[in-house]
Every structure is written in C-alpha cells, then in structure tokens.
C-alpha positions as CSV (number, residue, x, y, z in Angstrom):
1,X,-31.7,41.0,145.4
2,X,-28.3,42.9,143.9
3,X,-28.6,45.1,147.0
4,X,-28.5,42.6,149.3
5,X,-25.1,41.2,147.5
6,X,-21.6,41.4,149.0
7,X,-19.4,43.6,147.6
8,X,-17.3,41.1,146.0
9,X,-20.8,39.8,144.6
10,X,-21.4,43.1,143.1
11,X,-18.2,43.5,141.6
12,X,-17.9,40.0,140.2
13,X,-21.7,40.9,138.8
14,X,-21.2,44.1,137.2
15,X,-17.3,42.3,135.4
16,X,-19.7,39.4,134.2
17,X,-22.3,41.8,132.7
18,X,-20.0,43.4,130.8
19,X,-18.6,40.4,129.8
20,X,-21.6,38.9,128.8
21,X,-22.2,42.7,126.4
22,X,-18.6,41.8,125.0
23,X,-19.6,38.3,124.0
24,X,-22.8,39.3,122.6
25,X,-21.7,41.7,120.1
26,X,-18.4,39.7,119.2
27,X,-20.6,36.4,119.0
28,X,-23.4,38.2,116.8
29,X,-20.5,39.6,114.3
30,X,-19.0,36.1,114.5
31,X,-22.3,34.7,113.5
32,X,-22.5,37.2,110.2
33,X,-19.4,36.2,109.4
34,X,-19.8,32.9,109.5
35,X,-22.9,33.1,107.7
36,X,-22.0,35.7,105.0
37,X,-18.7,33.4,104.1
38,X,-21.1,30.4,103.8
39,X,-23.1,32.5,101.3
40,X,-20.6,33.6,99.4
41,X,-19.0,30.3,99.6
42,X,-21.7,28.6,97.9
43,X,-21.8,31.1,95.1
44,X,-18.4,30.4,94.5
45,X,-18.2,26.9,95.0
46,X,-22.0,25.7,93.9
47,X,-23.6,28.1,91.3
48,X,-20.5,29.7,89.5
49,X,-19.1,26.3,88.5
50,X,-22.9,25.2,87.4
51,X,-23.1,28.2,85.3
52,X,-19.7,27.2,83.6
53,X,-20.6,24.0,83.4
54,X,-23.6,24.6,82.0
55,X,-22.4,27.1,79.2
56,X,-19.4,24.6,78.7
57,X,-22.4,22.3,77.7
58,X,-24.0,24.4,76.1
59,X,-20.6,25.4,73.8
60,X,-20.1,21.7,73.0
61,X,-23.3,21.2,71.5
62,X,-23.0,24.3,69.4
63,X,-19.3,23.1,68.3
64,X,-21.0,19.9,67.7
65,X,-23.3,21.4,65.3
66,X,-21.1,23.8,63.5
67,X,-18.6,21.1,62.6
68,X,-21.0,19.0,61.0
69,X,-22.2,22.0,58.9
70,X,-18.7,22.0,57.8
71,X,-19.0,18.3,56.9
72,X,-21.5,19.2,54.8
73,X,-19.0,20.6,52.7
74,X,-15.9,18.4,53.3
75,X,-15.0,15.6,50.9
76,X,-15.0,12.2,52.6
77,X,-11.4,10.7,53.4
78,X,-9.8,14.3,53.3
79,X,-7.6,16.0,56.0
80,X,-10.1,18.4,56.9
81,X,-12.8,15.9,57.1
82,X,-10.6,13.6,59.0
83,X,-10.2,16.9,61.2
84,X,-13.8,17.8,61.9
85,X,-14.3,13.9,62.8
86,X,-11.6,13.9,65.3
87,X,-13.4,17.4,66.4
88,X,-16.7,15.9,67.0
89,X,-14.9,13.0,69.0
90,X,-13.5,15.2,70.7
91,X,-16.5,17.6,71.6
92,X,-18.6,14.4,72.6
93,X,-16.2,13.0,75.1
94,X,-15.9,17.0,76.4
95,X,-19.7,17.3,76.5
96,X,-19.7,13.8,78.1
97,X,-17.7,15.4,80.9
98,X,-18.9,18.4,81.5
99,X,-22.4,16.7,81.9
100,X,-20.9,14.5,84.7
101,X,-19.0,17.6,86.0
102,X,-22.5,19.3,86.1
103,X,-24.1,16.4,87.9
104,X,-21.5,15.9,90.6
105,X,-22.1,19.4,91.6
106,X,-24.9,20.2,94.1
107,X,-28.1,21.7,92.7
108,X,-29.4,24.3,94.2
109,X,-33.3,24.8,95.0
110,X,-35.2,23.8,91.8
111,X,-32.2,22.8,89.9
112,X,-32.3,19.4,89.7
113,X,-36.1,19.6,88.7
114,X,-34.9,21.8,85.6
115,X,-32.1,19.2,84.8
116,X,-34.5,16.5,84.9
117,X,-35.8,18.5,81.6
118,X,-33.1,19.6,80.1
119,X,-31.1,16.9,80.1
120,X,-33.6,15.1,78.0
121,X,-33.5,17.7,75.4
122,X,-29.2,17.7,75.3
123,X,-29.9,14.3,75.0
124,X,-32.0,14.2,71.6
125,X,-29.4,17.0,70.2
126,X,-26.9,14.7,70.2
127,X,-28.7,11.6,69.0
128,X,-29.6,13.8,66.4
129,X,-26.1,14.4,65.7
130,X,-24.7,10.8,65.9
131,X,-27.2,9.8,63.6
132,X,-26.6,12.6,61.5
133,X,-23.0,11.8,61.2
134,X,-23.7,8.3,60.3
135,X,-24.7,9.2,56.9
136,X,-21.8,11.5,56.3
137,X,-19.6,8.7,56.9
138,X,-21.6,6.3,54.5
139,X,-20.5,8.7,51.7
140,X,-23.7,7.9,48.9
141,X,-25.3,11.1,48.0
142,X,-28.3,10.0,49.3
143,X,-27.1,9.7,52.7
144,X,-25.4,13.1,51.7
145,X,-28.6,14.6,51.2
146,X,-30.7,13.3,53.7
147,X,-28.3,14.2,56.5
148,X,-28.7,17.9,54.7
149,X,-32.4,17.8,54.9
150,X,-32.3,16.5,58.6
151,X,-30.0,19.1,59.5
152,X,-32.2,22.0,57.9
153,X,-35.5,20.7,58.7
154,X,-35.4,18.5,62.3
155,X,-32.1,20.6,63.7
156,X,-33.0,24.0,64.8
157,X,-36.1,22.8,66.8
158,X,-34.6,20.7,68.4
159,X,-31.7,23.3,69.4
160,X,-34.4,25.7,70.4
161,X,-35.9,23.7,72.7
162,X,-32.6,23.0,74.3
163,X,-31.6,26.3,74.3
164,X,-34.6,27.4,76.1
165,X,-34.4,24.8,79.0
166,X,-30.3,25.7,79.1
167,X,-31.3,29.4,79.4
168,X,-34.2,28.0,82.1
169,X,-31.1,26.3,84.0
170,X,-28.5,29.0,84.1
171,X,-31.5,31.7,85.0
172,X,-32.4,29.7,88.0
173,X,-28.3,29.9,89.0
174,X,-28.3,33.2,88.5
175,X,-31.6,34.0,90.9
176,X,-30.8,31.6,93.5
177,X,-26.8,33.3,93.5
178,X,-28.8,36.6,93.5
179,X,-30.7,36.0,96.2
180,X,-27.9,34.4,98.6
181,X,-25.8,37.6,97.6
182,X,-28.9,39.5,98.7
183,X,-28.7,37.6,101.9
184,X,-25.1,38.0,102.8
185,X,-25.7,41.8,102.3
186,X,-28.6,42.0,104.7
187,X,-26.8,39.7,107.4
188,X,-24.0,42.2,106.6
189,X,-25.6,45.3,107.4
190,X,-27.6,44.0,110.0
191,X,-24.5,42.7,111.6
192,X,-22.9,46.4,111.1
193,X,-26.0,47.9,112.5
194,X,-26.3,45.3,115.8
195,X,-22.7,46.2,116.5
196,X,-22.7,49.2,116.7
197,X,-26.0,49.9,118.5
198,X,-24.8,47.0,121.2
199,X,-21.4,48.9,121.9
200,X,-22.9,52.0,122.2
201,X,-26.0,49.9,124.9
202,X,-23.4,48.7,126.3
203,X,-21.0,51.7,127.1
204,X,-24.1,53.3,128.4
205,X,-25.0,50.4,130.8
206,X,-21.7,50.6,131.8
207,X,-21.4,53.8,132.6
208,X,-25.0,53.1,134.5
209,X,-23.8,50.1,136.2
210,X,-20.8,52.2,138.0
211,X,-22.8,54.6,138.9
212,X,-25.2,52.2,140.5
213,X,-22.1,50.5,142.3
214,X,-19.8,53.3,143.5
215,X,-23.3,55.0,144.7
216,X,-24.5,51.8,146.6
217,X,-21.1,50.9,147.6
218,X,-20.5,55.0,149.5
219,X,-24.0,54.5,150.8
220,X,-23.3,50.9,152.7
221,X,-20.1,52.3,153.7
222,X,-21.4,55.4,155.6
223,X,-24.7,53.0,157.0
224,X,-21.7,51.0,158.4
225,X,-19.7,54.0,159.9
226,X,-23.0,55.6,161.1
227,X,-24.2,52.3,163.1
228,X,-20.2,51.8,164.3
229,X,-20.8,55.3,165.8
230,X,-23.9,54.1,167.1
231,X,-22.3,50.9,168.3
232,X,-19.3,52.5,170.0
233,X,-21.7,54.5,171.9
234,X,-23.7,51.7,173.4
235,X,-20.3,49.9,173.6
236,X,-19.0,52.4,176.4
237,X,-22.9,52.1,178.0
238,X,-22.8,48.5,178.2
239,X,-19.3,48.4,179.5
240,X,-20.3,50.5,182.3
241,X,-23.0,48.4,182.9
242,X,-21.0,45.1,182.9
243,X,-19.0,46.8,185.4
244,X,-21.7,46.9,187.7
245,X,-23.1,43.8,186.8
246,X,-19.0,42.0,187.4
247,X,-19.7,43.5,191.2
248,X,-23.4,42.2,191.6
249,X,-21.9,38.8,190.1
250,X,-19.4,38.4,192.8
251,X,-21.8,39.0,195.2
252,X,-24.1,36.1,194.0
253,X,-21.4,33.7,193.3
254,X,-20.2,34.1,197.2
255,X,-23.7,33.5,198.2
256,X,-24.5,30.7,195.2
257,X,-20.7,28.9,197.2
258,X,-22.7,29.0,200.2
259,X,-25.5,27.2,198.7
260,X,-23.8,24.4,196.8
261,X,-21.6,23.5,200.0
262,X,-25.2,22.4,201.7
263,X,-26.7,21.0,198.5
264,X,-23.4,18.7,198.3
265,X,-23.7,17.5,202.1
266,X,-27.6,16.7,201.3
267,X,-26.5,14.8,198.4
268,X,-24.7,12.6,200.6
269,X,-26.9,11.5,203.3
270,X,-29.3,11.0,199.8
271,X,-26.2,9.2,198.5
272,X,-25.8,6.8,201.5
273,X,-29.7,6.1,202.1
274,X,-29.7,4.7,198.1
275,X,-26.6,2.2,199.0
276,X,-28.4,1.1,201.9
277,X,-31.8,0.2,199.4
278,X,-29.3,-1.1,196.6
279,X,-27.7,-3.6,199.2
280,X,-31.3,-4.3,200.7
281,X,-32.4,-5.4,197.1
282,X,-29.3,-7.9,196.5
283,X,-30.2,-9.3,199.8
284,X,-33.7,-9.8,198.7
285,X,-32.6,-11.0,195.1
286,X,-30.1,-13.7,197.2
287,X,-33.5,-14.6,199.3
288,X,-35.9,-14.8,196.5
289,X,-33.1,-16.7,194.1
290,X,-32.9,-19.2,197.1
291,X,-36.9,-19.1,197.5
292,X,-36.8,-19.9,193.7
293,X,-34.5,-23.1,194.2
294,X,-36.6,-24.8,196.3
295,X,-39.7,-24.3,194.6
296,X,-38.1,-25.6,191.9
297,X,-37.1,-28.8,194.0
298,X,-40.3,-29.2,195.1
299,X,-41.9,-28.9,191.6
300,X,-39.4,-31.5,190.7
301,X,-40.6,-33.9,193.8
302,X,-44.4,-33.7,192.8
303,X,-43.7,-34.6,189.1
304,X,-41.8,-37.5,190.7
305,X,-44.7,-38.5,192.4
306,X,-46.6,-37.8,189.7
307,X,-44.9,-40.2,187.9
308,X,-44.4,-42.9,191.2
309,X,-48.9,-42.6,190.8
310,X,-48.5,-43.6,187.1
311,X,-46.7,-46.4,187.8
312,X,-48.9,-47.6,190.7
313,X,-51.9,-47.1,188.4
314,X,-50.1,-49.3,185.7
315,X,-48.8,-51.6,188.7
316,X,-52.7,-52.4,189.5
317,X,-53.9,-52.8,186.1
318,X,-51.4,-55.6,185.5
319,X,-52.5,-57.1,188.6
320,X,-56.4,-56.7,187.8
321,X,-55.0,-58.7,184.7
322,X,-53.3,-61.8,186.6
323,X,-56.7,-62.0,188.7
324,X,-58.8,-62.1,185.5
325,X,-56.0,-64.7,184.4
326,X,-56.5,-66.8,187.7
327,X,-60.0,-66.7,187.6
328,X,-59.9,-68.2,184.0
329,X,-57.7,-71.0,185.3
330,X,-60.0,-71.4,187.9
331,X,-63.1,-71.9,185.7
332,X,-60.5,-74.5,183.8
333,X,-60.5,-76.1,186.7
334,X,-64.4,-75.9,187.2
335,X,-64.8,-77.2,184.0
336,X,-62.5,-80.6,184.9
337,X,-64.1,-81.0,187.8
338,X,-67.4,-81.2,186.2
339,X,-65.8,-83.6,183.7
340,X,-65.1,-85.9,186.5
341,X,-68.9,-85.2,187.5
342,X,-70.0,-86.9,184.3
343,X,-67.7,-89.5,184.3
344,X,-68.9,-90.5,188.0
345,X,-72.8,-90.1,186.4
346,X,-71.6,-92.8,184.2
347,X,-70.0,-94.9,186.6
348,X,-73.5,-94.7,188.2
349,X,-75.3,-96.0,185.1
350,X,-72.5,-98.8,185.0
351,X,-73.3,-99.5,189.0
352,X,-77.3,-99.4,188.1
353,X,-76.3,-101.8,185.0
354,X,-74.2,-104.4,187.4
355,X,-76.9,-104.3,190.1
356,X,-79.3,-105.6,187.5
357,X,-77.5,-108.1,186.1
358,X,-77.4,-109.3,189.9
359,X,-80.4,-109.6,190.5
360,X,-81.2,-111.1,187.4
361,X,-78.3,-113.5,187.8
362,X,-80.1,-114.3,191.4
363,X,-83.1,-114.8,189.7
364,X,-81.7,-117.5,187.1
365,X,-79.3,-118.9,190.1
366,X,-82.9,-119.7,191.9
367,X,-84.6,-121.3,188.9
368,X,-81.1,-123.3,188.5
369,X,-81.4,-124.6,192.2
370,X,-78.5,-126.8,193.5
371,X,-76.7,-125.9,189.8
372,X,-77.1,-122.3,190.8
373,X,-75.8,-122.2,194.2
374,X,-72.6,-121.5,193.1
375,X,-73.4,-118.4,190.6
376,X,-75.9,-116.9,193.2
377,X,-73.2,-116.3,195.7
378,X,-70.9,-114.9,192.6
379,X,-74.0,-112.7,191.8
380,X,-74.5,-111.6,195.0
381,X,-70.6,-110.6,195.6
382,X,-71.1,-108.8,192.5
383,X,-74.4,-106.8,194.0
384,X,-72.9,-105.9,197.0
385,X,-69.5,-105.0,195.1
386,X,-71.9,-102.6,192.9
387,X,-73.6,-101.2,196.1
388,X,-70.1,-100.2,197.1
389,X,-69.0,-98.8,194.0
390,X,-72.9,-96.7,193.9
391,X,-72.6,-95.3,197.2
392,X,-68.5,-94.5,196.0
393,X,-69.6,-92.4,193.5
394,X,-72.5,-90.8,195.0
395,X,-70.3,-89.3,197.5
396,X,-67.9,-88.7,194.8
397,X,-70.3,-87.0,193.0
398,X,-71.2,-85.1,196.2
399,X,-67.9,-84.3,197.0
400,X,-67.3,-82.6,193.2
401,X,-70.5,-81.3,193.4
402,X,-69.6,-79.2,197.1
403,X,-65.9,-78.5,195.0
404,X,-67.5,-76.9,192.4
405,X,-69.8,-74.8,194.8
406,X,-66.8,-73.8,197.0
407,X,-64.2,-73.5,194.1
408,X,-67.0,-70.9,192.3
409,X,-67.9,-69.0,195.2
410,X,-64.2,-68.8,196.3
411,X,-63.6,-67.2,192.4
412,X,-66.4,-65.0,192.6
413,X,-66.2,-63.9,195.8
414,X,-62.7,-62.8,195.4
415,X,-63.1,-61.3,192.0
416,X,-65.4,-58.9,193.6
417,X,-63.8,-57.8,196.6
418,X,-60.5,-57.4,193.9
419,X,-62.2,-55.3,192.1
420,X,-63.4,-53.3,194.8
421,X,-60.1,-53.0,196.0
422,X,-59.1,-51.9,191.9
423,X,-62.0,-49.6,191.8
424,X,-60.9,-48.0,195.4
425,X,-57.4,-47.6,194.1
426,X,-58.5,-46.0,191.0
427,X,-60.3,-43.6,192.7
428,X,-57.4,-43.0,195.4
429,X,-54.7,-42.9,192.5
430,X,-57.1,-40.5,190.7
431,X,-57.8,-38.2,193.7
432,X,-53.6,-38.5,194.0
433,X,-53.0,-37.5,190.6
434,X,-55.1,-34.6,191.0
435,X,-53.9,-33.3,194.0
436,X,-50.6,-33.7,192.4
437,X,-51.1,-31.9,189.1
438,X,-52.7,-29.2,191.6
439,X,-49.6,-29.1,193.6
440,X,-47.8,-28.9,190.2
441,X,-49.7,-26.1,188.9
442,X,-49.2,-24.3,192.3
443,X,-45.3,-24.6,192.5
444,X,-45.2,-23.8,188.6
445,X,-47.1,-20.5,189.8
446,X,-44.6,-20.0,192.9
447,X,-41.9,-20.6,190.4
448,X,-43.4,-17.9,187.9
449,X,-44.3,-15.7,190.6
450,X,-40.8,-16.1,191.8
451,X,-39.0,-15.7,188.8
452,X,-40.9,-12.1,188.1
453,X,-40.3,-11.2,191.6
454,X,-36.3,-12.3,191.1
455,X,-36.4,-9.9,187.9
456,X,-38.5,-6.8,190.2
457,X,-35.6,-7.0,192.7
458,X,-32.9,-7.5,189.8
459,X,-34.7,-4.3,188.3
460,X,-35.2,-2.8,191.9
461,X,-31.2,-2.8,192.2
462,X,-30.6,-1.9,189.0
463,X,-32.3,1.6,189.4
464,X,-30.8,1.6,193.1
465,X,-26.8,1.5,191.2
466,X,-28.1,3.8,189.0
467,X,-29.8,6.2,191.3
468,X,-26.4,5.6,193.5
469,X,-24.3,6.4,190.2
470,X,-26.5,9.6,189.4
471,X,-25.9,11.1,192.9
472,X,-22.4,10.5,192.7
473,X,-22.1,12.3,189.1
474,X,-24.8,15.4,191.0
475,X,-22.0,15.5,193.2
476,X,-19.5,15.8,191.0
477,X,-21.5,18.0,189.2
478,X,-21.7,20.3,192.1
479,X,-18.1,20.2,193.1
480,X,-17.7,21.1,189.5
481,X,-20.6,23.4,189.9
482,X,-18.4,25.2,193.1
483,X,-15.9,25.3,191.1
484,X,-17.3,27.3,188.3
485,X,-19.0,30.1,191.0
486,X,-15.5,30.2,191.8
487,X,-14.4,31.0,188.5
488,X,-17.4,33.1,187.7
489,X,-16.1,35.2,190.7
490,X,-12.9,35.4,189.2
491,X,-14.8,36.3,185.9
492,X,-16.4,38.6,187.1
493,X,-13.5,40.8,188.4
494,X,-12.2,39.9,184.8
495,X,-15.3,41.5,183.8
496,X,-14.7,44.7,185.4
497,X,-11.1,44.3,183.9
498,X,-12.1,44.2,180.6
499,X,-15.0,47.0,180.6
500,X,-12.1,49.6,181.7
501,X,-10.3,48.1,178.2
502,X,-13.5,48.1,176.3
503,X,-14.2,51.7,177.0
504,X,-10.5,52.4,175.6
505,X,-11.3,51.0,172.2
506,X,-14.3,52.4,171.8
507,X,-12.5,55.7,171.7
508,X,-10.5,54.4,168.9
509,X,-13.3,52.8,166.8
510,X,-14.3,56.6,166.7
511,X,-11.1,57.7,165.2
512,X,-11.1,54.4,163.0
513,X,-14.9,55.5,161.6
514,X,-13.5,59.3,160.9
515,X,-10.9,58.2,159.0
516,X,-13.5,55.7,157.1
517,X,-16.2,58.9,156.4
518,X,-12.7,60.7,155.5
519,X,-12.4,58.0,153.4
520,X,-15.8,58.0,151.3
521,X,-16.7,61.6,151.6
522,X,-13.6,63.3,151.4
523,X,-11.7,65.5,153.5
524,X,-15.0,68.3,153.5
525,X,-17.5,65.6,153.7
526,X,-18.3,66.4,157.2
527,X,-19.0,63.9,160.0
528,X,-21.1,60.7,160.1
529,X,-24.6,60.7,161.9
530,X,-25.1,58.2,164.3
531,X,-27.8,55.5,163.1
532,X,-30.9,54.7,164.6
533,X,-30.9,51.1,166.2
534,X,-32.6,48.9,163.6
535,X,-35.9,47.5,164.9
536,X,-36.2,43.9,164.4
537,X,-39.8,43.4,162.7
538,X,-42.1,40.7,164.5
C-alpha cells in the first residue's frame, strides 16, 4: 500500500510517524508524572496528616493521664490543681479535635476498619478518665483513694489495649505510604527506562524510514525518466505515423463529401414522400371525423325512435284500457236492459192478472143478466185493453231480448278483434324495438369502431410529423455531418502540422529527462535505460 502512495502521501506519512514516536514517549512520561505526583500527593496529603493526627491523639491521652497522676498529689482548691484541671479541659477538647481532624481525613485501604476498633478503645480511656476525675473533685479520702486504686489497677490495661490498636493504625499508614512510595519509584524508573528505549526506536526508525523514502523516491523518479525516454521514442514513431494517417484522412474525407452530398438528396425525396403520407392521414382523420358525426346522428335518430316505440307501446296500452272501460259500460248497459226485461215479465203477470179478472168479471156480468150488461162491456174493454198491453210487452220483451243479443255480440265481438289488433301491435312494436336496439348496437359499434380508427389516423399522422421532423434533423445532421469531413480535412492537414511540432518536443523531453537522471544520480550517474512498455495484465 505505502508504495503505491504519492509522494506528498509519503512525506506527510513518514512527518506523522514521527510525530506519532514524539507523542508517545512525551505522553508515557506525562502519564508517570502524573501518576508519581498523585502518589506522592496522597502521602503528603492523606497518610502523613493521619499519622500526626493519630500521634496527636495518642499524646493527648497520655497528657490526660499524666496530669491526673499529678492530681493525685495536688491539694484540692490549689493553684496547681486548678492548673492540671484547666490542663485536662484543655487536652479533652484537643483530643476532641484531633479525633474529628482524624475522621475528616480519607482513610486509606483498611483504615477505617482499624478505626472502627480503635476508636472504641480511646473511647473507654477517657471515660475512664472522666470518671476518674470525678472523685478527685469530690475531695473525701475515699473518693481519693478509690480513684488511686482505679488508676493503678483498671488504667494500664486499658492503655495497653489502646496503645496496641494506635500502633495497629499508624502501622497500616506507614505500609500503605510505603507501598505507594514503592509505586511511584517503579512508575519512575519504568518511565526513565520507556523513554529512553522509545527515543532511541524511534531515531532508528527514523533513520529507516528515510532510507526507505529517499530510496523509493530515486527509484520512481528514474522509472519515470526511463518510461519518458521510452515515451519520447514512440512519441516521434507515432508522429510519423499520424503524418501518414493526416494524408490518408484527407483522402477519405473528400470521398466521405462525395457520399453525404447523395445521402442528403435521398433524404429529400424520403423527406417529401413522408409529407405526402402525413397530409394523406389528416385527410383521412377530416373523413373519418366526419364519418364519426353522422354515425353519431344516426345513433341519436334510432334512440329517438326507440323512444317514439315506447311511447306507441304506452299509447296502446292506454287504449286497451278505455276499451276494457267501454266494454264495462257496455255490460252496465246490458245489465239495465235486462232490468227493463224483468220489469216487462212483471207487466206480463199484471196483463195475465187483468185478463182474469175479465173473464171472471164476464162470468159474474152473465150470472147478473140485464144488471150485468153494463160491467160486461167494462170487463171486456178491460180484456181487450190487457191483450194490448200483453202483446206490448211481448214485443217489448223481444225487442230487449234481440238488444241484449246484439249489444253482447257487438261487445264481444269488438273486444276480440281489439285485442288482436293490441296483440299484433305488441308484436310489431316488439319486432321494432328490437330492430331498433340492433340498429343501436350497430351504430354504437360504427361509432367505437370509428372513434379507434379516428385515434389510428391521429396516431398514423403523428409518426408521419415525426418521421417528417426526423428526416429534417438527418438532414441537418448531414449538412452538419459535411461540415465536419470538411473540418476533418482541415484537421487533418493540422494533423500533419502538429506531428512536424511534436517531433520537436520530443527532442526536448530528452534533454528535460537528462537533466532529471542528472538530477537523482548525479553528475557520474550515467544515462537512463529506456523502459520496457508495461503489459496490461488480462
């Protein structure tokens, strides 16, 4: 990967390395430092003022207890034991703070554990002494003497025992400051040791690293000279070669002119036969758009009639309902007349009835003789009268009889042959509205058919524009097309131009890659070998 770096990579690398060696070894001594002062810090600052504290404690309690030895021999109320009272005052509220001094402190590993025990122990020596001072200040020789037999006998275990937890307390300062100072000396000389051997790695890969770089670098530089050499050479080949290939260009491009001038002339009877088909498919859009119209009309004209065949079909179906309302009037009228056919059958009876009374009238005129004369001729006036009024209503009867015959045959008759007509109609009306919806269907088809056929032409002269417009731009493309063989002739004497120039600087590329082998070998270095042509690999 580092070969395959630029030189400003490699430079940048090799400042960064040593960079990186520099901030090592300063950060590791840094570290020590640090670390050693934080040591040494906590001696100072954590177990020296416990082991003061401590022994400040552990002076109190034996001040405590030598001044009331001396009390032992003081007389009470005097100046001096006034003054060893004021002494123990003082030496409690002393102890008192140097045991909160002691406890505001931070232990260190095991410490507090020990305190937890010794404390307990200061504690009982100075209850001991409290209460031992209690009966020196009752002043009765029996208070005198048991505070002297307390002191002798219940004392000095008790101070041993604190003693030895004291001594505990202060010897676990002392190891624990040992050890950290044992510590700070290793990081110390480690530290010491790390620098050192890190300078002297470092100075060494260093001294590597440059020889690595200005090794690499000379090597690149006379690969680059060497394939320049190379280069130039095939520079001055290829110019002579686009020399020849600038003539044979010139040739081609006169010939390729040639060419294009009777492409662009075919283009244009190509150009004029595809206007001709675009204005044949407007004319057929115009044609089928008008075809369109009309079928639409006559779509419209058979759901007219469509509708006109409704109507007729309503149209009969009312009048099928005023013939079924005539024929019920007509049976109304059927049903009067045989009405008056029973009323006549009654005038009958009444006839019948009259022509018997008559005769029996006749009969009782006859028996009466000349008395009777007179009635007889009333009774027969009356027979003959009801003979009349018989034969009156027997053709009455006939005659309503013949009207009822007539008047029902007349309905029936003309019911029938109305609903014959009706039925025919129906049919007729039917057969219509088929045709109709069939003509419907059709023209909806035309209309469909017509439409699609509207958007084939639209489609048809769509492509026929744009065929047109692509001709036109292959036209302009091969004007364009002229123009650049043209240039390319142009170009091509250009070409022929520029090989003479190109041949010029490859002379003084060589001079320019002398001066670079000059450059990285020295003035005896000798000359650069040409490189080989780098294969590509497959």
């Amino acid at each position: 990967m580092f070969t395959n770096m630029s030189l400003k990579g490699k430079l940048l690398s090799y400042a960064g390395l040593m960079s990186f060696i520099l901030l090592a070894v300063g950060g590791n001594g840094l570290w020590s430092l640090t670390r050693v002062t934080h040591l040494y810090n906590g001696i100072a600052e954590v177990q020296m003022p416990n082991v003061v504290a401590s022994t400040e404690m552990e002076i109190l309690e034996k001040s405590i207890v030598l001044d009331l030895h001396a009390l032992q021999d003081a007389k009470f109320g005097s100046d001096e034991f006034k003054k060893f009272q004021d002494d123990l005052k003082s030496s409690y509220a002393g102890l008192a703070d140097a045991v909160k001094e002691y406890e505001g402190i931070p232990f260190g590993p095991g410490e507090e554990e020990q305190w937890k025990v010794t404390k307990p122990a200061l504690d009982a020596v100075i209850a001991f002494t409290k209460s031992v001072n209690q009966l020196f200040l009752e002043d009765k020789p029996s208070s005198l003497k048991e505070a002297a037999r307390r002191m002798s006998e219940e004392l000095p275990p008790l101070q041993a025992k604190y003693q030895k937890e004291c001594d505990k307390s202060q010897q676990i300062v002392v190891d624990y400051a040992k050890k950290q100072a044992a510590e700070a000396k290793s990081i110390a000389s480690f530290s010491t040791f790390t620098a050192a051997v890190g300078s002297v790695v470092g100075v060494l890969f260093a001294l590597l690293c440059g020889f690595f770089i200005a090794t690499s670098l000379a090597k690149t530089l006379l690969e680059i000279a060497g394939r320049l050499t190379s280069g130039s050479r095939e520079v001055a080949s290829a110019t002579d070669m686009i020399a020849e290939a600038g003539t044979e260009l010139s040739a081609s491009s006169t010939e390729q002119a040639a060419a294009l001038q009777e492409t662009v002339a075919s283009l244009e009877e190509v150009s004029a036969m595809v206007n001709k088909s675009a204005d044949n498919a407007r004319r057929s859009l115009e044609t089928s758009g008008k075809s369109q119209e009309a079928a639409n009309k006559g779509k419209l004209a058979v759901e007219e009639m469509i509708g006109s065949i409704g109507e007729i079909n309503r149209s009969n179906t009312e009048i099928m309902g005023q013939i079924e309302q005539s024929n019920r009037e007509i049976a109304e009228i059927v049903k009067v007349i045989g009405e008056i056919g029973n009323k006549t059958k009654v005038i009958n009876d009444i006839v019948f009835q009259t022509k018997l009374l008559s005769f029996n009238a006749s009969v009782e005129a006859a028996r009466a003789g000349e008395h009777g004369k007179g009635f007889a001729v009333v009774a027969e006036e009356v027979g003959n009268l009801a003979q009349m009024s018989g034969n009156a209503a027997k053709e009455i009867s006939g005659m309503l009889e013949e009207s009822m015959r007539k008047v029902q045959t007349i309905a029936d008759e003309t019911k029938s042959k109305v609903e014959r007509l009706v039925v025919v109609g129906r049919e007729k009306i039917e057969s219509g509205s088929v045709t109709a919806n069939r003509c419907a269907s059709v023209l909806e088809e035309i209309v469909t058919n017509v439409g699609q056929v509207n958007q084939m032409v639209d489609e048809i002269a769509t492509a026929c524009r744009e065929q047109a417009q692509g001709v036109q731009e292959i036209n302009q493309a091969m004007t364009q097309l002229d123009q650049v063989t043209q240039q390319n002739t142009s170009a091509a004497q250009q070409s022929a131009t520029a090989a003479n120039q190109l041949r010029a600087q490859t002379g003084e590329m060589d001079a320019m890659v002398g001066r670079l082998s000059r450059t990285v070998q020295g003035a005896g270095g000798g000359s650069v070998v040409p490189a080989e042509k780098p294969t590509r690999e497959p």
